[in-house]
N, C-alpha and C positions, 0 to 999 in steps of 0.2 A: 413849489415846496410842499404845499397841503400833497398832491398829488405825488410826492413821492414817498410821505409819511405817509400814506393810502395805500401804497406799493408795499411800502415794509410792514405795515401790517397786515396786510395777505399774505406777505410771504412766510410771516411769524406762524399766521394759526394754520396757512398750508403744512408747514414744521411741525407743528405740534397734532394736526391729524395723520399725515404720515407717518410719526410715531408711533401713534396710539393705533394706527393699521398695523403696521409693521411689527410692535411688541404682539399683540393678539396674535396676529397671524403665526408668530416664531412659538406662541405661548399652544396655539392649537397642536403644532407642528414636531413639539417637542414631547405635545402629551399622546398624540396621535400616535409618532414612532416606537415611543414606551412601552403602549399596553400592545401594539403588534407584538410585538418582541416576546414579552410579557405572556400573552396571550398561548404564541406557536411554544413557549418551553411548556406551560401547563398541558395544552391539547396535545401536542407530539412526543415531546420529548417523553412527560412524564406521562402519557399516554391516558389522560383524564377522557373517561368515557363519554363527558357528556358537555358539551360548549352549551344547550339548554342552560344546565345547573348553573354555568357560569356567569350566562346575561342575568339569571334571575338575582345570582350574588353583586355584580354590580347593578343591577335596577335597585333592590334594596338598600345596597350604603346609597347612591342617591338620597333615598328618602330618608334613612338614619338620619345621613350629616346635614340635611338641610330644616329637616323637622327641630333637630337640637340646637343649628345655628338660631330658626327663627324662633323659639322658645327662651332663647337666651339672649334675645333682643339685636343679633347680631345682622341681620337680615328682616325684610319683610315681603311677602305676599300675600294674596286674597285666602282667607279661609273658605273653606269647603263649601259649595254650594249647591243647587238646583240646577245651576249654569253651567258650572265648573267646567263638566264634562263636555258639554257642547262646546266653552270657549275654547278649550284645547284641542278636541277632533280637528282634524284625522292625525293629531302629532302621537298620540299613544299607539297604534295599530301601528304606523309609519315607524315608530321607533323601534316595538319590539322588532319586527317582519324585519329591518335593517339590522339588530341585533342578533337574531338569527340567521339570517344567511349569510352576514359576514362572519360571524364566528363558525361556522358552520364553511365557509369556505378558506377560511385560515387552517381548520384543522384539513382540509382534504389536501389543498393544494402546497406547492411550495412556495414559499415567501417571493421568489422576484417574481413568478408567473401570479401571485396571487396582485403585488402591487400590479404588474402590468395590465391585468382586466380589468383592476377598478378605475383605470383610466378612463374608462366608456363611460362611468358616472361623469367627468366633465360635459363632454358632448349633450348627456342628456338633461346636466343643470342649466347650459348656456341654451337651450332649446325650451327651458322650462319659465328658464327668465326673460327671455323675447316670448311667450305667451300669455304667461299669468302677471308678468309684475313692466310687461312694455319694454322693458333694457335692451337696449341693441348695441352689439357689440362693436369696438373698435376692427377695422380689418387689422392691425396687429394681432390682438388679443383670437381673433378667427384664427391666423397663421400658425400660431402657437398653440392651439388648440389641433389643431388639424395636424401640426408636429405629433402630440403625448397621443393620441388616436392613432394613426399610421404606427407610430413606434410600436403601440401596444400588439397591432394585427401581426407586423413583420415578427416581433416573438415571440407571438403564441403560432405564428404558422404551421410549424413543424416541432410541438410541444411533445419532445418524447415523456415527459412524464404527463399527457394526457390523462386528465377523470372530468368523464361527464356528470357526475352529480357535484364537482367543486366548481364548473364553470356556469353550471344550475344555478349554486348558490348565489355565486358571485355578479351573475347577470343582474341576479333579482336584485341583489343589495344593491347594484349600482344604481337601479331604477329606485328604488328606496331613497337613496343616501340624495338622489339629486328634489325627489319630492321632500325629503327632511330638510333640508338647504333652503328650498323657493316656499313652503311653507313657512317654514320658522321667519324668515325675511317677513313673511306677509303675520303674520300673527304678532312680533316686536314691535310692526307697524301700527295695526289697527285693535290690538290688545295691550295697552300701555299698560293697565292697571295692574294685569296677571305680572309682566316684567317676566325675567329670562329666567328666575329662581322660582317664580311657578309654574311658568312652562317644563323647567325638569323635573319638580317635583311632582305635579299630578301628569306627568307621560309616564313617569315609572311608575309610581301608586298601581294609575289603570291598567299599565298595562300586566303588574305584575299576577293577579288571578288567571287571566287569557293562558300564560309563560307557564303558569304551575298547571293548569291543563292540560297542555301540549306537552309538557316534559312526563306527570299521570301516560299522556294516551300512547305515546311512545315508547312506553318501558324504560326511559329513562332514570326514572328514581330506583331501581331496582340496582340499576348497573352500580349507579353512584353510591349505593348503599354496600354495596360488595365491594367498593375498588378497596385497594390492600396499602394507599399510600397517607388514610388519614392522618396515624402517627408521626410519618417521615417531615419532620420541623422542616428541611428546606423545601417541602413543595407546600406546607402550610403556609410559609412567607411570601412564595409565590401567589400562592391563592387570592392572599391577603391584599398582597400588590395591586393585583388584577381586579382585584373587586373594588378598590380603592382608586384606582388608575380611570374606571366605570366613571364614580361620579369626576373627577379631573378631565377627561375629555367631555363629558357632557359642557362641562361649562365652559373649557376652551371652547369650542363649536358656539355655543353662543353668543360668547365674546367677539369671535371671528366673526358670524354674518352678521353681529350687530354693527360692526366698524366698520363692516367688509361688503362686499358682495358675497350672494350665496355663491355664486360662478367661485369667487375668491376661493371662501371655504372650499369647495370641493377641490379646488387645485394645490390648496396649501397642504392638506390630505394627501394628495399621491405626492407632491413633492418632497413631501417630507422620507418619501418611501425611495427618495433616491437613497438614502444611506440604508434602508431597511432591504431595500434591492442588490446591493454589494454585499451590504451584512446577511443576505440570506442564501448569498452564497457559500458562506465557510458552517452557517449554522442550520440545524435540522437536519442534515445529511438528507434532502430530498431534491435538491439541487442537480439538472439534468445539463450540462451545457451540451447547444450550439450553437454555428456561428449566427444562424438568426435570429435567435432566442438573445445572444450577446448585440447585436447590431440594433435590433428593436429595441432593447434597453436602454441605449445610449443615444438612439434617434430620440426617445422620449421623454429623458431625461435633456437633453438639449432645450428640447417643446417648454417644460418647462422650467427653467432658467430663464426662458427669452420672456415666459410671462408673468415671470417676478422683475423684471428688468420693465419693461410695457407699464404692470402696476403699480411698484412701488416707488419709483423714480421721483424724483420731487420736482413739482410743478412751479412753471414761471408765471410771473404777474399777468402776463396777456393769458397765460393755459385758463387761467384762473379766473377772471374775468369774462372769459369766451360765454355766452350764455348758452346753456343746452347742452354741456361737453358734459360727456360721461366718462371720469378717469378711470375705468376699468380694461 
């Protein structure tokens, strides 16, 4: 009897972590596909010169909404320090440099070839977390990995809408986006104090001077001072979107590897790019099909599916019990 009251109450708080995965995850997922979206109408559509100008408008609402949240008692984090900075490295350079190249490879490429190369951040998170943080993966969780990677290579095989400086971008951020993931995991861990609302807020702080340099040395403010669309209200609400969409994926992201695995994170990211992947087919007109660029997509898209089924599944009293099991 005791021992089956034992049972049911593992099964209950199994139910209620799974939840609390599975919302985050759907909550990153949701905010993730937004601002892509978001993102390619400002950069292509309305042909906004400079994706710079735009990490720096979402680094600052970051720091806007969370300055005012904790001024008005609604949050809290460590005030400014001597430390500060140290306790947060390498998440500020990691953040902008991802900010950069991914936006930077949203405006080159087109939306499914762009989902499909940031596939190769999985491979190189699940590589990063069997290094730095010891996680070793399920051979499911391999399988399905090794799925979204193949998918990715078979579609970009024969990319007629090939650009080398968007697959530049994109490489790097992929390499970013998996150190942004196994870091943040490792610093939620052993920076309890700092918490996830000061981790975003002094990664944008710092990193924003570095941002306004780079955007100075590349002639970027010049552009954005000439574009002809500041009056035009429907791409000011866009802007706005985007900049705002900035601090709402930072925190989903946080939310995600703090419930999750970073591996998670980085998969709930391109998953969520399966509708961003169809949806980038009818929108931005830069859309090249063929049939291997189609077939890789739907290999990868399969990949995963199989490792949101592998993750999120809900676990039986013996899974649960097993000592040593890693449900990822």
């Amino acid at each position: 009897m005791a021992e089956t009251r034992e049972d049911e109450s593992l099964v209950d708080s199994s139910v209620i972590t799974s939840f609390t995965k599975i919302s985050t995850a759907l909550f990153y997922a949701a905010a993730s596909m937004l601002i892509t979206v978001v993102n390619k109408s400002v950069l292509t559509s309305y042909g906004f010169p400079s994706f710079q100008f735009l990490a720096i408008c979402q680094m600052f609402m970051t720091v806007i909404v969370l300055f005012i949240a904790k001024s008005l008692g609604k949050l809290k984090f460590p005030d400014i320090n001597r430390y500060t900075f140290i306790d947060t490295f390498p998440m500020p350079l990691i953040y902008l440099g991802n900010i950069e190249f991914g936006l930077g490879g949203t405006k080159e490429l087109s939306l499914p070839m762009f989902t499909m190369l940031r596939r190769f951040s999985i491979l190189i998170t699940m590589l990063g977390e069997y290094y730095l943080l010891s996680i070793r993966p399920k051979l499911s969780v391999k399988i399905s990995v090794g799925l979204m990677v193949s998918g990715a290579i078979i579609a970009s095989s024969n990319d007629l809408g090939f650009n080398f400086h968007g697959y530049i971008y994109v490489l790097f951020s992929d390499v970013l986006t998996a150190a942004n993931g196994v870091f943040t995991k490792k610093k939620l861990n052993s920076k309890k104090e700092m918490g996830k609302y000061g981790l975003m807020y002094y990664s944008s702080l710092f990193m924003m001077p570095p941002a306004l340099i780079l955007m100075y040395l590349s002639g970027d403010l010049e552009k954005v001072y000439r574009y002809g669309y500041w009056l035009h209200i429907p791409f000011l609400i866009q802007m706005f979107v985007s900049s705002f969409m900035g601090f709402i994926l930072n925190y989903s992201i946080m939310l995600c590897t703090q419930h999750n695995s970073a591996l998670t994170t980085t998969i709930i990211g391109c998953l969520k790019n399966i509708f961003v992947t169809y949806l980038g087919m009818f929108i931005g007109g830069d859309y090249v099909y063929t049939l291997n660029n189609f077939i890789g997509i739907n290999i990868s898209v399969i990949g995963s599916l199989f490792y949101t089924y592998v993750t999120f599944r809900p676990s039986t009293p013996a899974q649960i019990k097993t000592p040593g099991t890693i449900n990822v």
